[in-house]
C-alpha positions as CSV (number, residue, x, y, z in Angstrom):
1,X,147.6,133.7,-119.7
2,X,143.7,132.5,-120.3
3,X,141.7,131.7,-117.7
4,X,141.2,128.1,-116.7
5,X,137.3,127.3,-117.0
6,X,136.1,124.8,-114.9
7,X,132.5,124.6,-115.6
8,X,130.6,126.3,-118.1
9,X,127.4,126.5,-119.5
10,X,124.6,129.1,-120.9
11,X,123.6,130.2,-117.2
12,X,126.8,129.8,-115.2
13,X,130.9,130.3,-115.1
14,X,133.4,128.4,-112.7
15,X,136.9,129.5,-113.4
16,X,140.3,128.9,-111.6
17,X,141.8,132.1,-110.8
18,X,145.2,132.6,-110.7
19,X,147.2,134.3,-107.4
20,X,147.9,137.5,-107.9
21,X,144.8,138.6,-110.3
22,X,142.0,140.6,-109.4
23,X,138.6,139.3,-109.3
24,X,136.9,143.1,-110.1
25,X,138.7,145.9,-111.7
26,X,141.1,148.1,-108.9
27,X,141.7,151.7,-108.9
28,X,143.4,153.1,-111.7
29,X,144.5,152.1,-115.4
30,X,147.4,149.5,-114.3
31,X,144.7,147.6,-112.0
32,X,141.9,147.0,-114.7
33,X,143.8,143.2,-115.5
34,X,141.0,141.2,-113.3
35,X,138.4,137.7,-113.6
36,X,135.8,139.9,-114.3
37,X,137.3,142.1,-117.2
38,X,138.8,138.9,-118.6
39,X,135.1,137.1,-119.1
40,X,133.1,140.0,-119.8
41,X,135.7,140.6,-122.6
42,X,134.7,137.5,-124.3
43,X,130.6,137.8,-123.0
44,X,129.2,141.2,-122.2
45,X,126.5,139.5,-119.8
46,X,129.1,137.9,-117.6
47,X,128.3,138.9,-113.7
48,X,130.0,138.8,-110.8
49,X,128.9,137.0,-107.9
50,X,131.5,136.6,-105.1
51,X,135.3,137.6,-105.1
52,X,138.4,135.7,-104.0
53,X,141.5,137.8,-102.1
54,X,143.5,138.7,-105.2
55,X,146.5,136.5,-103.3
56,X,144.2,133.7,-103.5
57,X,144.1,131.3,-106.1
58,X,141.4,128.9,-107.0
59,X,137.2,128.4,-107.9
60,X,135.6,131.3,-108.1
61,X,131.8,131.7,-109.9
62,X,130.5,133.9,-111.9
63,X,126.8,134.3,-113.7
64,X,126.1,135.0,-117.0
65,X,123.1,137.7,-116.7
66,X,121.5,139.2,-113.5
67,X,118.7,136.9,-113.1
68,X,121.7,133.7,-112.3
69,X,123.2,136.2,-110.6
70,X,120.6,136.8,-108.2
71,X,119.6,133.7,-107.5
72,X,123.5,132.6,-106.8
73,X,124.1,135.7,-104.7
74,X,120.8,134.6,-102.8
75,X,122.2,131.3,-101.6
76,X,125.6,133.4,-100.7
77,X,123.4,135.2,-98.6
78,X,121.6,132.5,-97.2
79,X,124.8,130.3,-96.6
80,X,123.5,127.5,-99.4
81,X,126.8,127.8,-101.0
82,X,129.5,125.5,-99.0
83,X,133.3,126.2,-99.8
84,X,136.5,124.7,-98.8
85,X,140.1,126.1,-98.8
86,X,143.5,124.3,-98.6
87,X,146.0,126.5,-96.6
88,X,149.6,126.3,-95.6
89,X,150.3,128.2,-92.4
90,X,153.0,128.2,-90.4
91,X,153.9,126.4,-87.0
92,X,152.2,123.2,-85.8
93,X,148.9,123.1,-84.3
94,X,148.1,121.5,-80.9
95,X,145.2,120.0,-81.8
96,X,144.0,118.5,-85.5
97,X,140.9,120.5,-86.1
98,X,138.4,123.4,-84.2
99,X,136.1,126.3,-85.1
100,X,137.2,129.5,-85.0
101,X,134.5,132.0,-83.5
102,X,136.1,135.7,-83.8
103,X,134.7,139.0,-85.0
104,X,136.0,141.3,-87.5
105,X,135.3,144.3,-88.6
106,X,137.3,146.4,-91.4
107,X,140.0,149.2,-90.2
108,X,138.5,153.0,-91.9
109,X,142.6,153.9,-91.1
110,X,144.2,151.4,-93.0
111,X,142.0,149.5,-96.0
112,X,141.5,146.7,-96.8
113,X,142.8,145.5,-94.2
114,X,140.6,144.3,-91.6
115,X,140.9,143.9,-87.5
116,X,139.5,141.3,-84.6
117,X,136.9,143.8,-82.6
118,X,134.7,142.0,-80.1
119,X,132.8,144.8,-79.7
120,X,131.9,146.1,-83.1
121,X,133.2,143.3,-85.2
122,X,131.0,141.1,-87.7
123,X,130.4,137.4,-87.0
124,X,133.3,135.5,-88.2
125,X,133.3,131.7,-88.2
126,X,135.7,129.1,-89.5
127,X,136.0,125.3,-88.9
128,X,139.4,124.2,-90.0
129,X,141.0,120.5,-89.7
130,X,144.8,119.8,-90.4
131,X,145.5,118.1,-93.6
132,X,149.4,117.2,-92.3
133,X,152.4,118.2,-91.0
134,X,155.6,119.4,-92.5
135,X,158.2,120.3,-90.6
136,X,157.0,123.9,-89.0
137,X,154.3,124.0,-91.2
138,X,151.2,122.6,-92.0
139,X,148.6,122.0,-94.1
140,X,145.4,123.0,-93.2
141,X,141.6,122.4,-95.1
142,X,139.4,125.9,-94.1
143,X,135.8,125.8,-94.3
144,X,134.3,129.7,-93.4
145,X,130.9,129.6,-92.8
146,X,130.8,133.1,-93.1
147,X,132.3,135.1,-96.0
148,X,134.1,137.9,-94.2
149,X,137.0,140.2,-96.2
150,X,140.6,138.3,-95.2
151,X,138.5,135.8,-93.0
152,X,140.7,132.8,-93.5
153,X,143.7,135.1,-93.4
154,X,142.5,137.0,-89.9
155,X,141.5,133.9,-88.3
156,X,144.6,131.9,-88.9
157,X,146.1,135.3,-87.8
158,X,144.6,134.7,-84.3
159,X,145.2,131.5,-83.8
160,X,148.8,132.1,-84.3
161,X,149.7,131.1,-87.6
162,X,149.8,133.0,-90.1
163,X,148.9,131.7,-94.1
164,X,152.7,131.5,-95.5
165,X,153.2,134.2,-97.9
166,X,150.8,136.7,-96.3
167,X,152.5,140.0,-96.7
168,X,149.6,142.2,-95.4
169,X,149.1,140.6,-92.0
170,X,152.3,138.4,-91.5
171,X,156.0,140.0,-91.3
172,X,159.3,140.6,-93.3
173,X,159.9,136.9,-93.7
174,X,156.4,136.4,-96.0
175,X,157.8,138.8,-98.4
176,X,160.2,136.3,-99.2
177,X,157.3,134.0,-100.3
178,X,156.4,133.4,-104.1
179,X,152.9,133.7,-103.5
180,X,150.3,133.3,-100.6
181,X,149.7,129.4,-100.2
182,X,145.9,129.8,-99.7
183,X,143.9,128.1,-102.6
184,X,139.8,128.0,-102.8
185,X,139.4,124.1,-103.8
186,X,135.7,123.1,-103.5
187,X,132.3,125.1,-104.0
188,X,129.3,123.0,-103.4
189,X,126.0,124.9,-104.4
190,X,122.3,124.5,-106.8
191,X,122.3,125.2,-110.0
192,X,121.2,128.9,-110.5
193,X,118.6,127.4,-113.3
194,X,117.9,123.9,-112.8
195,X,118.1,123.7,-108.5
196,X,121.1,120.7,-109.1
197,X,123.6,120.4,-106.5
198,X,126.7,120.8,-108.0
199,X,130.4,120.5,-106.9
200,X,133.1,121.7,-108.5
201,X,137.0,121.1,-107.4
202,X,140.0,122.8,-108.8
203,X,143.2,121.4,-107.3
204,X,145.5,122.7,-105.1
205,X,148.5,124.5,-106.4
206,X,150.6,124.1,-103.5
């Protein structure tokens, strides 16, 4: 199926990625299907800025030649770029939102996944709020403040509930999931060209 485009213009790309595509091109011939092989398939000068989990649906940007791509992966690295996730996790929380202050690092023995290390580990943090309650699960929004590998996965990990449908870090029962409810809904940044603040939604699939 084609790529839903959210945005577009002669400087920048928003698309809605599907779960279960890559953003970048995997190892081997059977893992080149991916965001970025999709658009530069259509326009050569396409570049990648950021990526998404390839479980994760939802907004992700990319630049169209590597001047906008500088300048957007310059307010990545200076934590201009604001982004917010809808998750479904499992259990009920006791309280109705937080932060979520725990280091990660990634594990050389098993990639990609990634592990909690308070000594080595990276600076991980995470504010989340709960959306509502259903049952034994609930709805959470996720807003990372940093942009670690699995962050939103690890820290809901910790906390004690785990994103349904999270086969790499939950157990036999997320297997049994369709997909993994975690969905990238809002990206608030400037304009790689003109410095306008921009926000761009694509709605939850879950």
């Amino acid at each position: 199926m084609p790529l839903e485009i959210i945005y577009q213009d002669e400087h920048l790309i928003a698309v809605n990625k599907p779960g279960g595509l890559l953003s970048v091109p995997g190892i081997g011939d059977l893992n080149q299907d991916s965001v970025a092989m999709r658009m530069q398939s259509i326009n050569p000068e396409v570049k990648v800025v950021h990526r998404l989990d390839c479980l994760t649906s939802g907004i992700m940007l990319l630049a169209v030649g590597i001047k906008m791509q500088r300048e957007l992966s310059r307010q990545f690295h200076d934590r201009k770029i604001n982004k917010q996730y809808v998750a479904e996790v499992r259990g009920v929380l006791s309280e109705q939102q937080g932060l979520i202050d725990i280091p990660m690092r990634g594990d050389p023995d098993d990639r990609p996944r990634q592990i909690i290390d308070y000594q080595q580990g990276k600076a991980s943090i995470t504010e989340w709020r709960v959306i509502s309650v259903d049952g034994d699960h609930s709805r959470l929004l996720l807003k990372p403040i940093t942009g670690r590998t699995h962050q939103l996965r690890i820290h809901c990990m910790a906390i004690g509930h785990i994103i349904v449908g999270d086969t790499l870090y939950g157990d036999e029962v997320e297997k049994q999931e369709k997909r993994m409810l975690l969905h990238a809904e809002t990206i608030s940044f400037f304009h790689p060209a003109t410095g306008e603040a921009m926000t761009l939604t694509a709605a939850c699939e879950f």
